[in-house]
C-alpha positions as CSV (number, residue, x, y, z in Angstrom):
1,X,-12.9,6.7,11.2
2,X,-10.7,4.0,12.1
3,X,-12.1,1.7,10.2
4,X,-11.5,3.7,7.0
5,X,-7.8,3.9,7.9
6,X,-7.8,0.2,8.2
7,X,-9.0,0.2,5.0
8,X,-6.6,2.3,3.3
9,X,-3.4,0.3,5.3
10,X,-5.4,-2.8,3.5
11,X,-5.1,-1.0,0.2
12,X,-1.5,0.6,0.7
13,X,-0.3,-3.6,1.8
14,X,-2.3,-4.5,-1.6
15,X,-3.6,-7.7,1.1
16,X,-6.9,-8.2,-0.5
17,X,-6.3,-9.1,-4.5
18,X,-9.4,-11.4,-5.7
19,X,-12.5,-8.5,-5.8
20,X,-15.2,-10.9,-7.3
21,X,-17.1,-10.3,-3.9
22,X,-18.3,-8.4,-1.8
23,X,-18.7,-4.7,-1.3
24,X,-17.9,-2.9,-5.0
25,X,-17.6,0.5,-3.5
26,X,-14.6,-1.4,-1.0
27,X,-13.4,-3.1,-4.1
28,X,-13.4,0.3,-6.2
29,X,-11.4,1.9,-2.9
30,X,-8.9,-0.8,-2.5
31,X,-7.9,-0.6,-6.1
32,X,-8.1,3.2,-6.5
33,X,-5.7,3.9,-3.8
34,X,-2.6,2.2,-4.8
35,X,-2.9,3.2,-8.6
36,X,-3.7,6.9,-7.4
37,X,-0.9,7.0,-5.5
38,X,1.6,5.2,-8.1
39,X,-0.3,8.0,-10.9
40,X,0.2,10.7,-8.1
41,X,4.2,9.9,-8.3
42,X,3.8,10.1,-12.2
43,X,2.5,12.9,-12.3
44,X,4.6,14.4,-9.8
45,X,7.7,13.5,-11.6
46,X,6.0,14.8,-14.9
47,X,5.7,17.9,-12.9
48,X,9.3,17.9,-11.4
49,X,11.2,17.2,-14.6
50,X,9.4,20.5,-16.8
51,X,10.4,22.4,-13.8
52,X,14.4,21.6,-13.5
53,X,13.8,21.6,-17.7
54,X,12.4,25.1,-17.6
55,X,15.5,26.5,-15.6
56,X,17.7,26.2,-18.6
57,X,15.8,27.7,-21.4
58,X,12.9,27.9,-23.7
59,X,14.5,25.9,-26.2
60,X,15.1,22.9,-23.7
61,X,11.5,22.6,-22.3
62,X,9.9,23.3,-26.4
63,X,12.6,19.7,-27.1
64,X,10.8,17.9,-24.4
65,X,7.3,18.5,-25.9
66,X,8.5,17.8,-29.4
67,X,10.6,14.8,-28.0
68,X,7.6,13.3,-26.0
69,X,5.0,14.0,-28.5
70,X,7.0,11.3,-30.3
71,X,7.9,9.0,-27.8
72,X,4.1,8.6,-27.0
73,X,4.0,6.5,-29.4
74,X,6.2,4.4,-27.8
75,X,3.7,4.5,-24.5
76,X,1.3,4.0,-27.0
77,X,2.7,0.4,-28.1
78,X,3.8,-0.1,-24.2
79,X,0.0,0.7,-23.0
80,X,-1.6,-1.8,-25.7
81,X,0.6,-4.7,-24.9
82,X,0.5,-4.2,-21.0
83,X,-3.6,-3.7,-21.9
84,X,-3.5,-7.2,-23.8
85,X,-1.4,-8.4,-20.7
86,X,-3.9,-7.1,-17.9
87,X,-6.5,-8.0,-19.2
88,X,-6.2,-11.7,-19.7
89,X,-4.1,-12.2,-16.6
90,X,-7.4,-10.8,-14.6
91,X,-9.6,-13.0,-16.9
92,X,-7.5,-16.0,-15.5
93,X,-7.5,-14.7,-12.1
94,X,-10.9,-14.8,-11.9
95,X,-11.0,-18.3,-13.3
96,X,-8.5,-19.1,-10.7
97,X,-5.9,-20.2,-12.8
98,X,-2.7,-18.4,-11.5
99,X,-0.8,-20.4,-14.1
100,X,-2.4,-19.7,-17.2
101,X,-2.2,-16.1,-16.2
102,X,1.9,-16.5,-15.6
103,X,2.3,-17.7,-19.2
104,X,-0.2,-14.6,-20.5
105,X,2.3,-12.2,-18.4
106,X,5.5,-14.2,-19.9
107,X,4.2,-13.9,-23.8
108,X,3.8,-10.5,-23.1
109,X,7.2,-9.4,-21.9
110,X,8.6,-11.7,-25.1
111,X,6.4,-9.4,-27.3
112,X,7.5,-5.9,-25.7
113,X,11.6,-6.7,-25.7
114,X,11.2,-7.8,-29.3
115,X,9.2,-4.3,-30.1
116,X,11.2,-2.1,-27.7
117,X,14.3,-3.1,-29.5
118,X,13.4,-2.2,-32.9
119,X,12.1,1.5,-31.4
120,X,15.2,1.9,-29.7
121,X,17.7,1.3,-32.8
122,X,15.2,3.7,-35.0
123,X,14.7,6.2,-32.5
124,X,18.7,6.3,-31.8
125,X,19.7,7.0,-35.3
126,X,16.8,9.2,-36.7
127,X,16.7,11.5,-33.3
128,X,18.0,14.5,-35.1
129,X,15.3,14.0,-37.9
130,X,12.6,13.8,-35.6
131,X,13.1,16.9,-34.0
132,X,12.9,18.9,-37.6
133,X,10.0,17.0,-38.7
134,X,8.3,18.3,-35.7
135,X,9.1,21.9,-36.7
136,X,12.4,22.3,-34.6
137,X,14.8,24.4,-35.5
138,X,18.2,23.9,-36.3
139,X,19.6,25.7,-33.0
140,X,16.9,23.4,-31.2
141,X,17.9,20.1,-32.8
142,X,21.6,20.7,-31.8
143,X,20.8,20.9,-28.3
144,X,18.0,18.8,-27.8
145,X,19.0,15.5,-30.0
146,X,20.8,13.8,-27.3
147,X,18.2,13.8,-25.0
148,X,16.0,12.0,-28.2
149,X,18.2,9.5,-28.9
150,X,18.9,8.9,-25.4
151,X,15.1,8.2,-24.2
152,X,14.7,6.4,-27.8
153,X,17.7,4.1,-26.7
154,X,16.7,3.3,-23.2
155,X,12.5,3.2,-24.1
156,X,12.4,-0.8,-23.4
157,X,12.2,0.7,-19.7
158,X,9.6,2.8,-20.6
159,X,7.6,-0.2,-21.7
160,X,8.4,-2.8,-19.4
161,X,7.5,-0.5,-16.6
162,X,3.9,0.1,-18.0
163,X,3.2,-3.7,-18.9
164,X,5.2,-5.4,-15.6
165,X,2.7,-3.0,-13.3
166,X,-0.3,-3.9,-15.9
167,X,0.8,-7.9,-14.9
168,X,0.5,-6.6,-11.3
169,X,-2.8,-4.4,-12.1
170,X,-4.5,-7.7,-13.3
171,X,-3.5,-9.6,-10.9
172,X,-4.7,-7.3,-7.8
173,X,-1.6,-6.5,-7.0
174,X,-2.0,-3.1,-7.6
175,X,0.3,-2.1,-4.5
176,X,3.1,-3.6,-6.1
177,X,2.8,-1.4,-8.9
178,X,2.2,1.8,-6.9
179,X,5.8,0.5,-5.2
180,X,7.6,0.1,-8.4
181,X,6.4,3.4,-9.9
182,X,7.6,4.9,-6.9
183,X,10.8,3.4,-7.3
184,X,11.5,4.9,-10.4
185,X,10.6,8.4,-10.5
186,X,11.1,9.0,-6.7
187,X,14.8,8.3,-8.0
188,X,14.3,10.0,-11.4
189,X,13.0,13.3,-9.3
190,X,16.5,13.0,-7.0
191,X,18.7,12.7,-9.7
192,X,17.4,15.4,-12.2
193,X,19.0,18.6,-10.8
194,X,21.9,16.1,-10.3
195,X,22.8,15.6,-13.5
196,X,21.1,18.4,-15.3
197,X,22.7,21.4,-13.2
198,X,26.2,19.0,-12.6
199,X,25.7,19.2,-8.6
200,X,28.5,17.5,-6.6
201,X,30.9,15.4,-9.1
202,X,28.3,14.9,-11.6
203,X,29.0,16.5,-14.8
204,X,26.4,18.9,-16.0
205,X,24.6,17.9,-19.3
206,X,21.5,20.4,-19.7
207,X,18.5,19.2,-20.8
208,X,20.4,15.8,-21.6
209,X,20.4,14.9,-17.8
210,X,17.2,14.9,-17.5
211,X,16.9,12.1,-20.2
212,X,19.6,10.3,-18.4
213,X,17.8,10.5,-15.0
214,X,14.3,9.0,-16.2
215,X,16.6,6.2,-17.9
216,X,18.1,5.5,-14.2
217,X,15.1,5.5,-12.4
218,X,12.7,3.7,-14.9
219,X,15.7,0.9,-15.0
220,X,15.8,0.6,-11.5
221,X,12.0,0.4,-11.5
222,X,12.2,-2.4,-13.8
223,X,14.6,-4.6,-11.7
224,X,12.0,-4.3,-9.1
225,X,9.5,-5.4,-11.2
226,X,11.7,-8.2,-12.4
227,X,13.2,-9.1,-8.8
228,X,9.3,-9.7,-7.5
229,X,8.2,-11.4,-10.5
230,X,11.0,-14.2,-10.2
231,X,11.3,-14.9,-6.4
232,X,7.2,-15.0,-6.8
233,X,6.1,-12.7,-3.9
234,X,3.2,-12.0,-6.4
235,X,0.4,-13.9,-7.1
236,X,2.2,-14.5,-10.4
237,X,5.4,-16.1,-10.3
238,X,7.3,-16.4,-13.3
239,X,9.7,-19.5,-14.3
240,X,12.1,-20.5,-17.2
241,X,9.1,-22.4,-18.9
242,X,6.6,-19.7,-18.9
243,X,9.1,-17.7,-21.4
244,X,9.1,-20.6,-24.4
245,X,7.2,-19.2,-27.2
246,X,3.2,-20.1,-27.4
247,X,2.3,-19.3,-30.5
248,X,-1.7,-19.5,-30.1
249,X,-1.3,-17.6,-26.9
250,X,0.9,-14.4,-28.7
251,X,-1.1,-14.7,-31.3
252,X,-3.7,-13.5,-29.0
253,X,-2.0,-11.0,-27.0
254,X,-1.4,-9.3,-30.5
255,X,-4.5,-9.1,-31.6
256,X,-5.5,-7.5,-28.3
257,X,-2.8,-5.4,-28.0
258,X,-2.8,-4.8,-31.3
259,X,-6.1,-3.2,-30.8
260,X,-5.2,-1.5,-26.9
261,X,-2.0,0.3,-29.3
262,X,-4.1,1.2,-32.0
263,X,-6.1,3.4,-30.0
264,X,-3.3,4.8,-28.1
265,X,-2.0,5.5,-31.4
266,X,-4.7,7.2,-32.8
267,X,-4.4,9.5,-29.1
268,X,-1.0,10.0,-29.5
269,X,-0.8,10.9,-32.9
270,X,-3.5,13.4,-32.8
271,X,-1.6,15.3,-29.8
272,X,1.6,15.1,-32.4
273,X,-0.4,17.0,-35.2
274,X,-1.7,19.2,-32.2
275,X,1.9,19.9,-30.9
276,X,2.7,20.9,-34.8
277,X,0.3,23.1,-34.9
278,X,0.9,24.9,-31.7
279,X,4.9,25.0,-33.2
280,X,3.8,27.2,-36.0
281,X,2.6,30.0,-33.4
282,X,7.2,29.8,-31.9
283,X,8.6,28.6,-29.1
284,X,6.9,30.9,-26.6
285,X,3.2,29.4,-27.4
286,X,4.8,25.9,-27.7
287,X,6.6,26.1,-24.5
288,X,3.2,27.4,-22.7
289,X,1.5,24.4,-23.6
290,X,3.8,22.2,-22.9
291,X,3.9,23.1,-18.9
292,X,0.3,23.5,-18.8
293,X,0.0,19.7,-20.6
294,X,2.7,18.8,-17.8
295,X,0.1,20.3,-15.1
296,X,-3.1,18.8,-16.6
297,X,-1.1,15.1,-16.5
298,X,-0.8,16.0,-12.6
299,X,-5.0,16.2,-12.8
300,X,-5.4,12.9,-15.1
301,X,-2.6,10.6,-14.2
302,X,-4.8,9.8,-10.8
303,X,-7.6,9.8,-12.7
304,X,-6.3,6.9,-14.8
305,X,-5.5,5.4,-11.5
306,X,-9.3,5.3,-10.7
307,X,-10.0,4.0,-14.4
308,X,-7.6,1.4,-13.8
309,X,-9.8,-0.2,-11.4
310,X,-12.4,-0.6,-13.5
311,X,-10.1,-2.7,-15.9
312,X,-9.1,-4.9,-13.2
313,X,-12.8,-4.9,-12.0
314,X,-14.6,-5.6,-15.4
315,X,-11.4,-8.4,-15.8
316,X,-11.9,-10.4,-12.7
317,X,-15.5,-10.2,-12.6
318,X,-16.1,-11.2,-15.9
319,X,-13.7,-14.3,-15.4
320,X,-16.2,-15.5,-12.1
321,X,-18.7,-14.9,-14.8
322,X,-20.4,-12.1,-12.5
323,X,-21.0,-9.5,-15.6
324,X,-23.9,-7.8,-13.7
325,X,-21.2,-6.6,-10.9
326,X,-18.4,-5.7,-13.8
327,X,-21.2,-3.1,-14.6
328,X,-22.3,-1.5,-11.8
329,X,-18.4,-1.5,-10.8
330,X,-18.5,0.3,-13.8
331,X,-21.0,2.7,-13.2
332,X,-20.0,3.6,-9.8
333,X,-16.3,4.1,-10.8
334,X,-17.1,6.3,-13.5
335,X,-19.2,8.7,-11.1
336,X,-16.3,9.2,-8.8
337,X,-14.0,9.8,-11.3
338,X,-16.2,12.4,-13.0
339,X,-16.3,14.5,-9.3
340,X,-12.8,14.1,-8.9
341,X,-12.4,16.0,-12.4
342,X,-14.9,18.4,-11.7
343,X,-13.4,20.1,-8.5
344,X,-9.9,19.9,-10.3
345,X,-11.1,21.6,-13.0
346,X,-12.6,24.2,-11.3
347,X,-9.3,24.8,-8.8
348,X,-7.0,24.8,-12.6
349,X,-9.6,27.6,-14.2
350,X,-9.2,30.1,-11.0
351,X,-5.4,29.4,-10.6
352,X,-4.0,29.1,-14.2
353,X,-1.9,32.2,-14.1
354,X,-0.7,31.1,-10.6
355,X,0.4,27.5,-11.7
356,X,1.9,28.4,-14.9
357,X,4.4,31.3,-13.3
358,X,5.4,28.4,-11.2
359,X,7.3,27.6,-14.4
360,X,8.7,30.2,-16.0
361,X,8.6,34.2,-15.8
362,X,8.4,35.0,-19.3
363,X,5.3,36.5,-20.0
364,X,4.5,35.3,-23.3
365,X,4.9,31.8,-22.2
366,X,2.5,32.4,-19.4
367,X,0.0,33.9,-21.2
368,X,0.1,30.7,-23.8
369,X,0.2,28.4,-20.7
370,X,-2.9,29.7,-18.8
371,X,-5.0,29.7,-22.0
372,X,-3.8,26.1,-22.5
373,X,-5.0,25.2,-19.1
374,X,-8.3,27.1,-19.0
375,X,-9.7,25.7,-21.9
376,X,-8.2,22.3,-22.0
377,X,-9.2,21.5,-18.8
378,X,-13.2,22.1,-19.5
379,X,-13.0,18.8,-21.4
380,X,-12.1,16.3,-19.2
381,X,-14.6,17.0,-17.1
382,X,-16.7,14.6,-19.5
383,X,-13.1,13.1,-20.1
384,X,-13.7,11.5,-16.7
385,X,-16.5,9.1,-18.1
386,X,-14.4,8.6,-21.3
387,X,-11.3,7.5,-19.3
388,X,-13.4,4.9,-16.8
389,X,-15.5,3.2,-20.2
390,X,-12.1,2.8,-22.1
391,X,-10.3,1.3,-19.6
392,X,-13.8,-1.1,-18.7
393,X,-13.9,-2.3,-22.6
394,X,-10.2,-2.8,-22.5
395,X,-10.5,-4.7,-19.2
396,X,-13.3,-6.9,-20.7
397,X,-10.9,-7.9,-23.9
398,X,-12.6,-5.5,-26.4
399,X,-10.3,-3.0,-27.4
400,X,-11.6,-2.2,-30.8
401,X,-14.4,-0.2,-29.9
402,X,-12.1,2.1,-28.0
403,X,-10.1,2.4,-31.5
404,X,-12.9,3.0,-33.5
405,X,-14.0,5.7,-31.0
406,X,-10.8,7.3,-30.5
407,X,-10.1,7.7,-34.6
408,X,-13.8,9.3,-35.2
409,X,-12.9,11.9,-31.9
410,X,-9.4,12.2,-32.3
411,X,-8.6,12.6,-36.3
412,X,-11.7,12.7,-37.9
413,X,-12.7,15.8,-35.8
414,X,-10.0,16.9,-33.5
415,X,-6.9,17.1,-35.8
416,X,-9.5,19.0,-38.6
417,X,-10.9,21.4,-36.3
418,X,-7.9,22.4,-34.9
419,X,-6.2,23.1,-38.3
420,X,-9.4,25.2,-38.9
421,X,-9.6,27.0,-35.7
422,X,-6.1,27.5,-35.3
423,X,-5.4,28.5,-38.7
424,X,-8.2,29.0,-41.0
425,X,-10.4,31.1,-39.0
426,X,-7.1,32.9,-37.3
427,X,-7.9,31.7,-33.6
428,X,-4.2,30.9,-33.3
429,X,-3.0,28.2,-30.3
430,X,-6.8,29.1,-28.4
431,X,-8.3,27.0,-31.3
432,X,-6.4,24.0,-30.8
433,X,-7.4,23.9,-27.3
434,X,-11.4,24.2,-27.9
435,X,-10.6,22.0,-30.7
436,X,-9.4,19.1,-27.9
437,X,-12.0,19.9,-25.3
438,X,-15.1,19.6,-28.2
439,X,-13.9,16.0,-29.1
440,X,-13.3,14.3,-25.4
441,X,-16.8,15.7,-24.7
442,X,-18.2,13.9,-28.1
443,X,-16.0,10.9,-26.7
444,X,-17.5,10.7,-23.5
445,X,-20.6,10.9,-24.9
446,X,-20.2,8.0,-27.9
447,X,-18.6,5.8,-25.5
448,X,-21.5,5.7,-22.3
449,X,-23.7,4.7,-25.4
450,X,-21.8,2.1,-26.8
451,X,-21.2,0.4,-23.4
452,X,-24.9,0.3,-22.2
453,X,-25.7,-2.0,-25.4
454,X,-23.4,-4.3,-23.2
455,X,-21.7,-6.2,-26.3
456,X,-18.6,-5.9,-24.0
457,X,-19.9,-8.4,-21.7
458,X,-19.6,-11.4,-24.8
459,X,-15.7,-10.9,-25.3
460,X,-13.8,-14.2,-25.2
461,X,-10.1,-13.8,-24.5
């Protein structure tokens, strides 16, 4: 026993960063625990923030799943450069060539300002717009464009935040990325009510506070990020001449983030045309899945955490040119993430009603919510394979065969079987939910297959 909490202490400090040797199931454990924890805070705050949102209104929580349908796309972009990022600074790492990694990190950052800036000025002066095209109301759009245009505005937080801890997830440094998300919604959770409900002498701004509370916290986050990066308490320490453009060098960050946002994209935009459909059924049905998408996050967001691991894993491994043990790590990761799915599914199926009135009292909502949950949640069970094998191609440079996958799941049978459960054969909101579960079980399977014909092992990045 007390050599299992000396163990977790290890992993918590984020001591150990090079896991080319050695025991994988240690190496698997030491990277797990940091980026559960930091996905534990995630989805904590994802939890949080629906539940102060739900206190004002119906309306308030349906803007935040129209709102964040669309700004996934802006995690989408953030995810594929901070993939592009992570996985050629562990490449590098595992070549032992810290500095060569510190200009991969530094093209990066050049790459998500210059992106984040152009999303911002859009998303700032079509916010209105983009709450109608997603089937909001007019009553809706009036309350709930501020908090769009704000979390447009301030979304260069939103990516720096994923791609800094991605620089830190390649590097080993995964405890410095647990620290930073910490940072940043531990603060976001302490100033919602603050400036949503207008407690002490803050001035009370509705659904808008809540938008103006994850800008805070993700900002403070950043300067974390930023503060470590500089002063070079990481292994990677960036300097004025890592930030002069290298055009070979973005050129290849593009093309494999390029790749790392494409299939975010595909994801993303296939939950947008699910989140339209589910807005034809009113507010009630779209609020219900909105919490019980809130709750399912809780579930996955530590399960990306384990994924995670294998990214770093497959990265660093494959750098020492030890591809056998990027494998197994593989194999073995995979596994533990599928049990860890499998007991939380079970536990969301017996307590659906329970979690969703958690939430809100309105019984419509509820019943919308617990359907949500029920069925949803059957699918990531095999979701939990899916999630490890992306994250091990992406990890290995190869990010198009997670694109390809994810546009054959995702649009060419997803977003069509919803439409034709949910509308066509009259099965309402319950047919976009088998609709989602039916495709991340076809993923799972398309991607274990893929993978064993090891192609992934031959990227060059």
């Amino acid at each position: 026993m007390r050599k299992f909490w000396d163990t977790l202490l290890i992993a918590i400090k984020g001591s150990e960063k090079n896991f080319t040797s050695g025991s994988i199931n240690r190496a698997i454990f030491l990277l797990s625990v940091p980026m559960i924890l930091e996905m534990v805070m995630e989805s904590l705050f994802a939890v949080v923030d629906v539940f102060f949102v739900a206190q004002i209104g119906v309306d308030a929580v349906a803007t935040v799943g129209l709102t964040e349908s669309v700004i996934t796309l802006v995690y989408a972009l953030a995810i594929g450069i901070s993939m592009a990022a992570s996985a050629m600074v562990a490449r590098r790492i595992g070549e032992k060539d810290p500095e060569a990694a510190a200009n991969a990190a530094a093209q990066a950052i050049l790459l998500a300002v210059f992106i984040s800036t152009i999303l911002g000025i859009l998303g700032l002066w079509f916010a209105p717009d983009i709450l109608r095209l997603m089937g909001g109301d007019e009553e809706l759009v009036a309350e709930g464009a501020g908090y769009t245009r704000i979390l447009f505005a301030t979304n260069i937080f939103i990516t720096l935040l994923f791609l800094l801890n991605g620089i830190f997830r390649g590097a080993g440094d995964a405890s410095l990325a647990m620290r930073s998300l910490w940072i940043a919604n531990g603060l976001n959770i302490i100033l919602d009510p603050f400036f949503i409900f207008g407690w002490g002498f803050f001035p009370e701004m509705g659904v808008q506070g809540a938008a103006v509370a994850t800008s805070i916290g993700r900002g403070v986050g950043v300067a974390f990020q930023v503060y470590v990066l500089l002063r070079g308490s990481s292994v990677i320490r960036l300097t004025r001449k890592h930030f002069q453009l290298q055009w070979d060098l973005l050129r290849k960050q593009i093309e494999v983030a390029a790749g790392g946002a494409g299939q975010h994209l595909i994801a993303s935009a296939s939950w947008i045309f699910m989140t339209r459909i589910i807005a034809v059924f009113g507010s009630e049905a779209l609020a219900g899945y909105t919490i019980a998408i809130r709750i399912i996050i809780f579930a996955i967001l530590p399960s990306w955490g384990i994924s995670n691991s294998a990214a770093t894993l497959v990265g660093q491994n494959l750098g020492a040119k030890k591809a056998d043990r990027a494998e197994k790590s593989v194999w073995r990761t995979a596994f533990f993430n599928m049990l860890f799915l499998i007991v939380l599914t079970i536990l969301f199926i017996l307590n659906a009603p329970l979690l969703i009135q958690l939430f809100t009292s309105e019984t419509e909502v509820i019943n919308a919510g617990v359907l949500s949950l029920q069925i949803i949640s059957v699918g990531y069970v095999f979701f939990g394979y899916a999630m490890v094998l992306s994250a091990s191609f992406n990890g290995a440079g190869d990010t198009r065969t997670p694109t390809i996958t994810n546009f054959i799941c995702f649009w060419l049978i997803e977003i069509p079987l919803a439409y034709f459960l949910a509308i066509s054969s009259d099965w309402g909101p319950s047919g976009v939910y088998w609709a989602i579960a039916i495709s991340e079980g076809i993923l799972a399977l398309m991607l274990i297959y893929i993978f064993r014909q090891g192609k992934w092992k031959l990227v060059e990045i």
